[in-house]
N, C-alpha and C positions, 0 to 999 in steps of 0.2 A: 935337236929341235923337236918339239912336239907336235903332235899333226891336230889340225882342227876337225873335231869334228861333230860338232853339235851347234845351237843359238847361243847366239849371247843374250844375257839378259836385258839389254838395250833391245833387242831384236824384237824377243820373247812381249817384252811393252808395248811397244808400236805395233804390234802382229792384234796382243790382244784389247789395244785403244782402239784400234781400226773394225773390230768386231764389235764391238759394246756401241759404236756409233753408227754404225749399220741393224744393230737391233733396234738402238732406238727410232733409227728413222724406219723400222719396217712395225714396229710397234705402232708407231705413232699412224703408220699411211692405214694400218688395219683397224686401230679405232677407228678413225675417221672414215673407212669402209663400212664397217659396223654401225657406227652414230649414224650414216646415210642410209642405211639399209633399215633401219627402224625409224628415221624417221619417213622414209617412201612406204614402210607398213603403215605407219600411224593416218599420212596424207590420206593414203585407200581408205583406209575404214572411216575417215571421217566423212569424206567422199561417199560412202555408203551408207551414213547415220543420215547425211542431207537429202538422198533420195529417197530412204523410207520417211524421212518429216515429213520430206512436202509431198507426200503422199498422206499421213496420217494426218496432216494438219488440212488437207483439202476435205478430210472427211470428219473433222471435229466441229459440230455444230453446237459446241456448248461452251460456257464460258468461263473453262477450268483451260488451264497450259497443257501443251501435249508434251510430255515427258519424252528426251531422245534415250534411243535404244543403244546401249553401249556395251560394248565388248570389253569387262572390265579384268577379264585375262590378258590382253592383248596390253591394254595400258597400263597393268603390274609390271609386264616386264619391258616396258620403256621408259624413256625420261618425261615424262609428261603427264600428267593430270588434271584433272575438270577443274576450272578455275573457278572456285567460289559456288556460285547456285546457279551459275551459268548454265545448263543442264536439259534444256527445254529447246524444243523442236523451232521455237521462232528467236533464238538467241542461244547458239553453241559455243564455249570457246574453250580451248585448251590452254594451258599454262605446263613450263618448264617443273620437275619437281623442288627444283634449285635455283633457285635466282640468281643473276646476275652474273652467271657465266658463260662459257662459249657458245652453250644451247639456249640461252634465252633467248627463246620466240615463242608468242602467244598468235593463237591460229583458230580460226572455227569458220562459221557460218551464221547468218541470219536471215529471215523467210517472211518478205512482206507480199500478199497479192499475188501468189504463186513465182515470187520471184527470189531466187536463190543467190546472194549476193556472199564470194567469199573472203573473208578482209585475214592483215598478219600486220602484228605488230615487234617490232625487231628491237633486241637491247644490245647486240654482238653482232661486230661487222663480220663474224662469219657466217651469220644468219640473214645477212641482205638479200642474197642469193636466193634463199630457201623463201622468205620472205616473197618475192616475188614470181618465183617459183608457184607460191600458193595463191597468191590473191593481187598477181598482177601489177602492174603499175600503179592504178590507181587507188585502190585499199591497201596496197600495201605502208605502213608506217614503221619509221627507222628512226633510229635514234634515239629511243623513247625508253624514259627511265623506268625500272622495272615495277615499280608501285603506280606506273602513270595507268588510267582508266583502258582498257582497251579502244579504243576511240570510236567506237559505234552501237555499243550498247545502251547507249540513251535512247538512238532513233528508234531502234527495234523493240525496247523496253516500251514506250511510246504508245509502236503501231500495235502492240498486243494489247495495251489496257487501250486504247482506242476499238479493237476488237471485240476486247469483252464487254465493254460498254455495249456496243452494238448488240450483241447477242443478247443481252441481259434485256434490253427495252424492248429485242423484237419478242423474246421467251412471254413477257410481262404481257403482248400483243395476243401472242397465241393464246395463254391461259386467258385471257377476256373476252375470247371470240364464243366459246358457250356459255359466257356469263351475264356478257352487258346486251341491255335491248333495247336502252333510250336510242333517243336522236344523238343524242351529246356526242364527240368527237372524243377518240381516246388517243394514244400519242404512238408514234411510230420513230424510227431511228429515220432522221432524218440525212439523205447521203450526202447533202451540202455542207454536212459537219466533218468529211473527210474529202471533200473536194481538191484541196490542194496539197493535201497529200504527194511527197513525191516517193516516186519508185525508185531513185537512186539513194543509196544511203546515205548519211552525213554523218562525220564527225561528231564528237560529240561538242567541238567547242562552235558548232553550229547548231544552233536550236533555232532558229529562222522559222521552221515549219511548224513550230507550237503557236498555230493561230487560230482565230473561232471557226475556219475553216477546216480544220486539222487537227481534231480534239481527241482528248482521252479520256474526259469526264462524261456524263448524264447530261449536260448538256444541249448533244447533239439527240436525246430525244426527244423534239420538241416538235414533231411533223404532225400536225391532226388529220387523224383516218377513223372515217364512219365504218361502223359494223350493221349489218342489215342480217337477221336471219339465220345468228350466226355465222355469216361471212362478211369477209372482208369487200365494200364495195366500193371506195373512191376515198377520196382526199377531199371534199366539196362537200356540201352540204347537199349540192346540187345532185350529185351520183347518191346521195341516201333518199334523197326523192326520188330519182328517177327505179331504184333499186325496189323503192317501195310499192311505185307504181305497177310494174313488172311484175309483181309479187301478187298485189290484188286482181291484175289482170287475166294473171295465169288460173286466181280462184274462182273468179267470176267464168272464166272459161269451162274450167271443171263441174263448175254448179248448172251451167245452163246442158252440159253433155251428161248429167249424172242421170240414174233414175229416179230420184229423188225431187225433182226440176220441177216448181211449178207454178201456175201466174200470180206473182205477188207485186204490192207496191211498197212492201216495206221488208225488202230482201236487205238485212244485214250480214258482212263475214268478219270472221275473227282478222283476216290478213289484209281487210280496208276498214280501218278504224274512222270511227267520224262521217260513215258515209250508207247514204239509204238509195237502193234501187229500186228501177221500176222491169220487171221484169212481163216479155209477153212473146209469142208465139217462139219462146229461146233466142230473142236479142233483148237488150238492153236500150227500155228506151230512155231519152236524156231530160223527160218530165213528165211529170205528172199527167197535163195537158194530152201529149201525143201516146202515154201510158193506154190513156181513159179510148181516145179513138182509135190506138190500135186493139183493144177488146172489143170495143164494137165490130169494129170487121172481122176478127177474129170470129164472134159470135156469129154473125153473118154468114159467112164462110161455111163454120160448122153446120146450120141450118140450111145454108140451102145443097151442102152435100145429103143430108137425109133428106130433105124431099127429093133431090133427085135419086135417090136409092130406092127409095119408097116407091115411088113413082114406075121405075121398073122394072120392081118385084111386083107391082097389080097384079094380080092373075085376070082380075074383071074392075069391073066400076066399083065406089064405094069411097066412104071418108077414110082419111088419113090426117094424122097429127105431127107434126114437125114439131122433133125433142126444143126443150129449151137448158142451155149450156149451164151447171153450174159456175155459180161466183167466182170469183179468182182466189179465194179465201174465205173460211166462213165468217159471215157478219158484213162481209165487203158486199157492193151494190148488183142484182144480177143483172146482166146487161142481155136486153131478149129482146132486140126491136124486131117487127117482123124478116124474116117466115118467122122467128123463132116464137116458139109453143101457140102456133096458129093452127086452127083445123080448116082442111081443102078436100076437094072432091075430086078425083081422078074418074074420068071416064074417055074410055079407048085412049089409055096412054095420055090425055091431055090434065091440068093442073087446072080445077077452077076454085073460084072463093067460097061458092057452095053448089050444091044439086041445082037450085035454081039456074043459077047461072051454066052450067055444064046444058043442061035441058036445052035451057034457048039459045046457047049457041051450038050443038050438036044434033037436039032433037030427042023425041019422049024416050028414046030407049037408054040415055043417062037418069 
């Protein structure tokens, strides 16, 4: 009898079937380790692309796209690539490099109004997961054939040229503020043209919110705002008056404090157009009429401080003359009722109309 002592080849089979089905199931659990582990890198970094946008995009005030900042090392070596012109800080989305297989899922973000909304659209029930994973229950979309739209790049496409719009009519605003100087109204982005705008995104096979409320055309420039001065002063025709009034007031203020200031009835300024004042002891008076009788007192006033000045500087008796005021302008009327340019006789400190009179009522030594 011969003794056994080694496998049989029936043995040696099932020994090495039983190893080739064990590699492949540890093959297979280690891609899928791998596929998960790249795709939890890719999740991060885009996660990171979204928080420098809505940071770049809170500080883009012009009305070009803000370009996302991408790690294009990182998504060499995964399965995933920029989907089309997708690319921009208000509409991110990634796409599979290969279609229609186990990793089809299409993933990003988009940034309306400082709000970060992040959606995934799923072509592979093994991507439902991840899918939700990324953008939750309610952006997330499954089932969706691999050519179909990503489903919310319409709304986002949308609220960016709705922005640029904006921008462009307020820019058009600024460059006219040192240019225009009529009355006329020029036009401002009016915000009722994005009033109903909603902050939730939509689908694309909802377009509901493309209404005149909600626009993304020129349009929505249609608000009339006065400019006064160079500055922007109201919506009203009313606030360019009152803007203008303010304006003359402030000069009419400066002219009556200036050193320059002096009694006129025909004070015009360059900053009150259409308008003649009457100007007297530095107010403004509101006619002609009370112009005329406040120079007379004015006149008055001035006259009888030099007679009393005159009067007691005397050293002794003797005539004195009480100045009379120039005109308020040359060629204008001069206003001198008495004292003004009257002669008087002072004796011991007393005011009379002449020596005569001083005499008899004081006595011969006037």
């Amino acid at each position: 009898m011969w003794k056994h002592n080694g496998y049989s080849i029936i043995e040696l089979v099932v020994v090495l079937a039983g190893l080739s089905l064990l590699t492949s199931i540890a093959i297979t659990r280690f891609n899928s380790f791998f596929k998960y582990l790249e795709l939890d890198e890719t999740f991060a970094h885009v996660n990171e692309i979204s928080a420098q946008c809505l940071q770049d995009l809170g500080n883009n005030s012009s009305n070009s796209s803000t370009a996302a900042v991408v790690d294009s090392a990182l998504l060499s070596r995964t399965f995933f690539e920029i989907n089309g012109s997708y690319s921009n800080c208000h509409y991110f989305e990634l796409k599979p490099k290969t279609a229609g297989g186990e990793n089809d899922l299409r993933f990003g973000f988009g940034i309306y109004k400082g709000k970060v909304t992040k959606f995934a659209v799923s072509n592979s029930d093994s991507m439902d997961t991840e899918c939700e994973r990324w953008a939750g229950n309610l952006y997330c979309i499954k089932n969706a054939s691999s050519s179909a739209a990503s489903g919310y790049n319409t709304y986002f496409e949308h609220m960016e040229a709705s922005r640029k719009e904006r921008i462009k009519c307020e820019t058009t605003f600024k460059g006219k503020l040192s240019t225009h100087s009529a009355s006329t109204p020029v036009k401002r982005w009016d915000i009722a043209a994005e009033s109903t705008c909603p902050l939730d995104a939509k689908e694309n096979s909802d377009t509901s919110y493309k209404t005149t409320t909600c626009t993304a055309t020129s349009s929505g420039c249609t608000k009339d705002a006065y400019i006064y001065d160079k500055k922007f002063v109201g919506y009203t025709n009313d606030d360019y008056t009152a803007a203008e009034s303010a304006e003359c007031s402030t000069a009419l203020t400066n002219y009556l404090d200036s050193p320059g200031y002096e009694e006129r009835d025909d004070l015009t300024l360059a900053k009150c157009p259409g308008k003649t004042f009457f100007t007297c002891n530095k107010t403004i008076q509101s006619s002609r009429s009370e112009w005329e009788t406040c120079m007379v007192k004015s006149a008055i006033d001035k006259c009888a401080v030099d007679l009393e000045t005159k009067r007691r500087n005397m050293a002794g008796n003797g005539p004195i003359t009480v100045i009379t005021p120039p005109p308020a302008r040359p060629g204008a009327n001069t206003y001198a009722p008495p004292p003004c340019g009257k002669n008087y006789y002072v004796c011991n400190q007393g005011v009379y109309d002449s020596q005569i009179d001083a005499r008899n009522a004081v006595g011969p030594e006037c």
